[in-house]
C-alpha positions in Angstrom: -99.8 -29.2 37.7 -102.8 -29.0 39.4 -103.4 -28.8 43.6 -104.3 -32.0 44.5 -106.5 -32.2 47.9 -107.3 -35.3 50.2 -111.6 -36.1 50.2 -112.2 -33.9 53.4 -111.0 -30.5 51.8 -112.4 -31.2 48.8 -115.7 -31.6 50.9 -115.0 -27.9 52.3 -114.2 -26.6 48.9 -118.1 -27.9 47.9 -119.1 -26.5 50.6 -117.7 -23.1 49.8 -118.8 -23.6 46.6 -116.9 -25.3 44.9 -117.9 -28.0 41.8 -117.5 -31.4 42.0 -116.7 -32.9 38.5 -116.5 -36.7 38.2 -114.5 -38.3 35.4 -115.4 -41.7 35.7 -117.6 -43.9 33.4 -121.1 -43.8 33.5 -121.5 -47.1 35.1 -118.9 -45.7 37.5 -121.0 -42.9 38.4 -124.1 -44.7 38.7 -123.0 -47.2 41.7 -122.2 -44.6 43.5 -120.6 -41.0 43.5 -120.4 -37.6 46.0 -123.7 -35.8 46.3 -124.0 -32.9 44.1 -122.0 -34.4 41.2 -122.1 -34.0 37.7 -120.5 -36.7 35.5 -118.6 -36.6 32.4 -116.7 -39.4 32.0 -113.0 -38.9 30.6 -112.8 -42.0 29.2 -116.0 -44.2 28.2 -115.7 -48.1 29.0 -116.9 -50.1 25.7 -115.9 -53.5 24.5 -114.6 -54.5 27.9 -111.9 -51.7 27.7 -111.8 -48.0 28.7 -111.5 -46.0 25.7 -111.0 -42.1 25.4 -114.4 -39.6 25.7 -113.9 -37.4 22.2 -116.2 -35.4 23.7 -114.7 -34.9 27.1 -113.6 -30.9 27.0 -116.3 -30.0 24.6 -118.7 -31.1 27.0 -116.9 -29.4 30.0 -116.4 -26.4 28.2 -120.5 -26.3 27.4 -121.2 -26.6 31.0 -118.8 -25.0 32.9 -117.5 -21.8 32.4 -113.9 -21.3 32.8 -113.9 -19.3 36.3 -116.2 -22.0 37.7 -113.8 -23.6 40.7 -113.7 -27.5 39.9 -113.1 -30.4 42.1 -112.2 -33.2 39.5 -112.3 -36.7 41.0 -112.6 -40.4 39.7 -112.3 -43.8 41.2 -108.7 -43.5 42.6 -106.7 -40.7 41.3 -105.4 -41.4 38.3 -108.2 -40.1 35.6 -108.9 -37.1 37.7 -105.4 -35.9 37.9 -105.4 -36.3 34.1 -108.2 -34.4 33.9 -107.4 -31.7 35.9 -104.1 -30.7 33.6 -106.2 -31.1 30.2 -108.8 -28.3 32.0 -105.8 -26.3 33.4 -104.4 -26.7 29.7 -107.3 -25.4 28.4 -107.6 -22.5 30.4 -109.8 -23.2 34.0 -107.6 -21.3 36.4 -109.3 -23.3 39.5 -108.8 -26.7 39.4 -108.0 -28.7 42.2 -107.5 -32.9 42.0 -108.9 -35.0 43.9 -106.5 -37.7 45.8 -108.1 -41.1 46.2 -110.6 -40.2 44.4 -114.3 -42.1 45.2 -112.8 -45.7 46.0 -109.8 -44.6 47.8 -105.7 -45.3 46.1 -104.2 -48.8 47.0 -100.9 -50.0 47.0 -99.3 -53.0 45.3 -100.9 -54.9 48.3 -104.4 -53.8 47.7 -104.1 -52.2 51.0 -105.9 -48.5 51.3 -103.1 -45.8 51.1 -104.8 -42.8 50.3 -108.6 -43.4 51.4 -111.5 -42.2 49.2 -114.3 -40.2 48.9 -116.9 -43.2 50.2 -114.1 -44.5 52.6 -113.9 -40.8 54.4 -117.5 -41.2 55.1 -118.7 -38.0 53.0 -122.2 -37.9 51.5 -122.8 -40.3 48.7 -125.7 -40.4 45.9 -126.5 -42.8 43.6 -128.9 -41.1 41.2 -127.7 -37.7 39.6 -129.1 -34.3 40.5 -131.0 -32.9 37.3 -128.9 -31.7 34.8 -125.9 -33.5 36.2 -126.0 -37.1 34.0 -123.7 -37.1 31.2 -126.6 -37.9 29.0 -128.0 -34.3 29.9 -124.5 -32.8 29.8 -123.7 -34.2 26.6 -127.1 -33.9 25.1 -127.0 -30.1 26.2 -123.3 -29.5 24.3 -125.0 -31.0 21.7 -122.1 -34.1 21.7 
């Protein structure tokens, strides 16, 4: 099962050099998401549901190689952690999970247990670096 870190270390891990992989949607992505980010969603939302990305670990496996040291985070914690044991499965020896994810985890209540990425007052973006969109990423695996 894979590490799982709260937002600030992940912020020291990127800053060691780590990347941060974020598994949301595309829409997701695009209202907001950690500076440096590149975005391949694990699940797509269509038809007012989310439904699996086929293309998910071809696409990870075209851009990253499997030493690269991955931060994998979503909007709460649930799709990272996900993701994080497919790319462990698959052979990436560092992955670490992201608790909270961008939005933060919230109880039954709605009240903030775990806070998130935006919530810990890291660096946000809304536009991708180049080459970080999952158009590009996808377009590049040739998925």
């Amino acid at each position: 099962m894979a590490k799982r870190v709260l937002p600030a270390e992940a912020a020291n891990l990127l800053a060691e050099g780590w990347t941060y992989l974020d598994v949301r949607s595309i829409p997701e992505f695009d209202q907001g998401h950690p500076v440096g980010a590149a975005n391949i969603p694990l699940l797509h939302f269509q038809g007012g549901r989310m439904v699996p990305n086929p293309a998910f670990q071809r696409v990870v496996e075209a851009t990253f190689p499997k030493d690269t040291k991955l931060v994998i985070g979503c909007k709460s914690g649930g799709r990272s952690l996900q993701a994080a044991g497919l790319l462990e499965a698959a052979g990436y020896g560092a992955v670490v999970d992201m608790r909270g994810g961008f939005g933060g985890e919230h109880d039954a209540l709605g009240r903030v247990s775990c806070a998130g990425w935006a919530e810990a007052g890291l660096p946000t973006a809304t536009l991708p670096e180049p080459g970080k969109s999952y158009v590009e990423l996808a377009e590049k695996a040739g998925a």
